[in-house]
C-alpha positions as CSV (number, residue, x, y, z in Angstrom):
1,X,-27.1,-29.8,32.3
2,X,-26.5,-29.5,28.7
3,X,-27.9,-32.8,28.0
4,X,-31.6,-31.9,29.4
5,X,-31.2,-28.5,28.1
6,X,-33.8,-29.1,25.2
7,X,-36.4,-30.6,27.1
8,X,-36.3,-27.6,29.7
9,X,-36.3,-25.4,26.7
10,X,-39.5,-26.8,25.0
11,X,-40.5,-26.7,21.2
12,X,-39.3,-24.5,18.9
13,X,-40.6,-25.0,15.4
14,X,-44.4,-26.0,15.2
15,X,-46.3,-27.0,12.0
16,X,-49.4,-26.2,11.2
17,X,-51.4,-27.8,8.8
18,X,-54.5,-26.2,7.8
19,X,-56.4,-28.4,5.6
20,X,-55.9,-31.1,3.4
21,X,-57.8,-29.7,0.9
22,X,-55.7,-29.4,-2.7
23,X,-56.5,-27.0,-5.2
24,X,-53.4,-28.3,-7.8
25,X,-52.1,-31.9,-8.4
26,X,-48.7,-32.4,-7.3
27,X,-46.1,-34.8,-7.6
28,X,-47.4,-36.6,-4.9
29,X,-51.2,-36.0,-4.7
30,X,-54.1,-34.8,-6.8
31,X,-56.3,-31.9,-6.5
32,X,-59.5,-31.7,-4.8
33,X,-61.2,-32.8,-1.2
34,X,-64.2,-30.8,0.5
35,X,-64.0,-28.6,3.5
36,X,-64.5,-30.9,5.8
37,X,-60.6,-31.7,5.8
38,X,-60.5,-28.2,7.1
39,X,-59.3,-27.0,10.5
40,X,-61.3,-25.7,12.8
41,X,-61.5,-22.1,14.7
42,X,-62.0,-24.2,17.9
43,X,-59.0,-26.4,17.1
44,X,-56.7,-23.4,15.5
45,X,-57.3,-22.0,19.0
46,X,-56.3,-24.7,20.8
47,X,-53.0,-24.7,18.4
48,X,-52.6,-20.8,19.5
49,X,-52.5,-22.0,23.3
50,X,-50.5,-25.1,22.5
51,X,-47.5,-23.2,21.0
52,X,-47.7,-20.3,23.7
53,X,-47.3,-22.9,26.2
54,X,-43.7,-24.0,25.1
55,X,-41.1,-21.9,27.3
56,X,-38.8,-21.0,24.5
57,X,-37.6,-17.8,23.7
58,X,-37.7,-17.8,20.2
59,X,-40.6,-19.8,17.6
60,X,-41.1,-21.0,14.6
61,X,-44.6,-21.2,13.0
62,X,-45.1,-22.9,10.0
63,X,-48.4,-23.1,8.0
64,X,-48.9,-25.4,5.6
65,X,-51.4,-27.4,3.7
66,X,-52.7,-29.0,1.3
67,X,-53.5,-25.8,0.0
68,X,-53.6,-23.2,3.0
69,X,-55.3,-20.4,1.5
70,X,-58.1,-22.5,0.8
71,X,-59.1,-22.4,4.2
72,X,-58.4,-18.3,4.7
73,X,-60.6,-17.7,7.9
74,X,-58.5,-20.1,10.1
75,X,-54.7,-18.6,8.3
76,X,-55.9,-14.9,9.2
77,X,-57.1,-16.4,13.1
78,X,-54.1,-18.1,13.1
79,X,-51.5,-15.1,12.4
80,X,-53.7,-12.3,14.0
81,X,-53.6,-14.6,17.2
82,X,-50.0,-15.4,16.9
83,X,-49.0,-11.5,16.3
84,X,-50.9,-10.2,19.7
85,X,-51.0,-12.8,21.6
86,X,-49.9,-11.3,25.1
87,X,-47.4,-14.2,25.6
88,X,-45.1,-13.1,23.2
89,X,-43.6,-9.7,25.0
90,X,-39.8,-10.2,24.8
91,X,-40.3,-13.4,22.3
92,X,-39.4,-13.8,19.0
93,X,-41.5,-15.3,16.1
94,X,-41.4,-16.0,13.3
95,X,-44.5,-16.9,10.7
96,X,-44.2,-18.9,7.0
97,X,-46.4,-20.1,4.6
98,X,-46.1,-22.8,2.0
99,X,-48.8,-22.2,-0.2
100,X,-48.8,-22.4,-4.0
101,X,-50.0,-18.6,-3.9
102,X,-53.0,-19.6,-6.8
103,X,-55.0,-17.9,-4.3
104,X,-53.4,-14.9,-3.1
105,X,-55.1,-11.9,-4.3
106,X,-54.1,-8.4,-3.1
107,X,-56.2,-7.9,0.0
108,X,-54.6,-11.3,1.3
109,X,-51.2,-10.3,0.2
110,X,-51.2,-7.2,2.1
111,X,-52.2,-9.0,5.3
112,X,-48.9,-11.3,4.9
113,X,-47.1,-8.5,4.2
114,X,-48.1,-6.4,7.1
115,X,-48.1,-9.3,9.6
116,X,-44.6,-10.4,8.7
117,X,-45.6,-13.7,6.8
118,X,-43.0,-15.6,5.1
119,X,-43.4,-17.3,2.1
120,X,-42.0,-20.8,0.7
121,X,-43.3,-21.6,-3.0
122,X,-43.7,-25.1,-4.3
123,X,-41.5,-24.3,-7.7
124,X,-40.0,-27.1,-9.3
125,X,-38.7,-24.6,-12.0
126,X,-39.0,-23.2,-14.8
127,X,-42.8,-23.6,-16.6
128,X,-41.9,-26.4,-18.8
129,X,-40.2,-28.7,-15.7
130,X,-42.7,-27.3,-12.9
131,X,-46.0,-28.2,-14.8
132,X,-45.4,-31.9,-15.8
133,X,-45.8,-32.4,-12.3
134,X,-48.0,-29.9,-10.9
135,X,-51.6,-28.6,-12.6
136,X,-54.7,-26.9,-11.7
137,X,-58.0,-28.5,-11.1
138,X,-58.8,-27.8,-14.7
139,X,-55.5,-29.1,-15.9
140,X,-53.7,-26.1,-16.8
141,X,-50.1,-25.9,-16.2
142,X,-49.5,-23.8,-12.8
143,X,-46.1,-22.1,-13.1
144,X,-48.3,-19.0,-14.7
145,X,-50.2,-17.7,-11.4
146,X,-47.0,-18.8,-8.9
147,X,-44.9,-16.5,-11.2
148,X,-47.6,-13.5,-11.6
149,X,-48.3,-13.9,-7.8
150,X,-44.4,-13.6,-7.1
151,X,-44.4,-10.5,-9.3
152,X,-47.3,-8.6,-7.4
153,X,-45.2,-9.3,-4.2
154,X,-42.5,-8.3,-5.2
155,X,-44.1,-5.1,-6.9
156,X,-46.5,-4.2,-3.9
157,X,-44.5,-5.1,-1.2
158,X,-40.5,-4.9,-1.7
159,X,-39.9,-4.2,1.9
160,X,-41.3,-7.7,3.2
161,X,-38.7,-10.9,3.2
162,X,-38.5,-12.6,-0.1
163,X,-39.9,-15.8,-0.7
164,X,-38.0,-19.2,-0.8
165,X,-38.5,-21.9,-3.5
166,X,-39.2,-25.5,-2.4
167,X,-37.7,-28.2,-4.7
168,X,-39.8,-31.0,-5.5
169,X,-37.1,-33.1,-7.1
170,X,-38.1,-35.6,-9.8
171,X,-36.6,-37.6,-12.6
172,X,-37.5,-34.9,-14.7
173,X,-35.3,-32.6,-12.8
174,X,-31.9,-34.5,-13.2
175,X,-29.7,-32.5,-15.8
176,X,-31.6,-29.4,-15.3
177,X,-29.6,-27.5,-12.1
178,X,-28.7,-24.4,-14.0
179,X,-32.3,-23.9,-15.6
180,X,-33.9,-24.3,-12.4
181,X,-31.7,-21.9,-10.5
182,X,-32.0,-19.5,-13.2
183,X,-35.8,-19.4,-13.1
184,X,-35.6,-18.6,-9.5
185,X,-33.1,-15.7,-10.1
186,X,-35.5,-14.2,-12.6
187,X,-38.9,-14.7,-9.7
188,X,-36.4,-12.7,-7.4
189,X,-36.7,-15.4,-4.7
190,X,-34.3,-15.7,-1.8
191,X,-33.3,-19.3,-1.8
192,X,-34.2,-22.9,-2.0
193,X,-34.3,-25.9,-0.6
194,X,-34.5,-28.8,-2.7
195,X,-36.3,-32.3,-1.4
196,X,-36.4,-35.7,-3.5
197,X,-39.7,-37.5,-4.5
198,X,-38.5,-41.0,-4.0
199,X,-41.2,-42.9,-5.6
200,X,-40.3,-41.0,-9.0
201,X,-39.8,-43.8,-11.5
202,X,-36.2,-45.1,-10.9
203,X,-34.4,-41.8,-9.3
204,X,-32.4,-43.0,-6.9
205,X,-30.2,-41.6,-3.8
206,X,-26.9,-41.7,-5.6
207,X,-28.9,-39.5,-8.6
208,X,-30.4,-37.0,-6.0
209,X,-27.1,-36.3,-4.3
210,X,-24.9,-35.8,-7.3
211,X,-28.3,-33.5,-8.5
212,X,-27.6,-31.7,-5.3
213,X,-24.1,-31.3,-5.4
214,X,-24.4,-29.6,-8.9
215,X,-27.0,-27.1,-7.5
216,X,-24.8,-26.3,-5.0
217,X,-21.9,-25.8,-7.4
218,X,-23.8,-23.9,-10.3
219,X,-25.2,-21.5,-7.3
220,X,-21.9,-21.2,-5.8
């Protein structure tokens, strides 16, 4: 029946996270960690098998950090596995990557690109918004290589999906809507989705949603 459909169905959307390894502070953690905080082949195998096992006819696979492309060998398994992997005749998949793209050069990028990778950028807006809260381990703002790495995509591969923007919302973002959306117009990307950073200094849920709404307006 309809109400035990789901279970039957099994798991659709599986997240991956590869390491916990940072190579940029965020709003919510700093930069650094060893590769011990990586995955493991052994265990990204055992992921591979895990998601194959759920029944459904259509999957979601999300990678996601820390930083992710810090620990490439496992992110290239991962995919390569995913994209032959004999299970999948007459399934549908789907592959995305939250990664700050510091470390994408263009050997990396054309492996996305060919394998069908998606990509969601942490982008909190324009430079002078997104670097208050987010530097490189040498404490450089790091708007500068998301943008350039957004470009080369862009440039290299304009047949592959466009990246999305993910919204860290801060204090620092309130009054700001139309700047933000306007930086993402000009980095070409697809869409966004916006999340709030609750233990910002005094932002509250009343201040987030009328923040939303006006994104929603000033995009509409």
């Amino acid at each position: 029946n309809r109400r035990t459909s789901p279970l039957r169905q099994g798991g659709t959307h599986h997240v991956v996270a590869l390491t916990r390894r940072g190579d940029q502070s965020t709003p919510s953690r700093a930069a650094g960690g060893g590769a011990d905080q990586d995955m493991s082949l052994v265990t990204a195998r055992r992921v591979v098998r895990f998601i194959f096992e759920s029944p459904s006819s259509e999957l979601t696979v999300q990678l996601r950090g820390g930083e992710p492309l810090l620990n490439w060998e496992v992110l290239e398994f991962i995919v390569r596995h995913l994209r032959s992997f004999p299970g999948m005749v007459g399934r549908r998949l789907r592959i995305g990557l939250v990664s700050n793209l510091a470390g994408l050069d263009e050997a990396r990028m054309a492996f996305l690109a060919e394998k069908g990778v998606e990509l969601a950028v942490p982008l909190d807006g324009p430079a002078a918004l997104h670097d208050r809260g987010r530097r490189t381990a040498q404490g450089d703002g790091a708007h500068a290589a998301a943008a350039r790495a957004l470009a080369a995509w862009a440039t290299r591969h304009p047949a592959a999906a466009k990246p999305e923007a993910l919204l860290t919302v801060t204090r620092g973002a309130l009054g700001h809507g139309g700047e933000i959306l306007e930086s993402y117009r000009r980095l070409g990307l697809a869409a966004f989705r916006a999340r709030p950073h609750w233990s910002s200094a005094g932002l509250s849920a009343e201040e987030y949603l009328a923040f939303y709404a006006d994104l929603l307006a000033t995009g509409g």
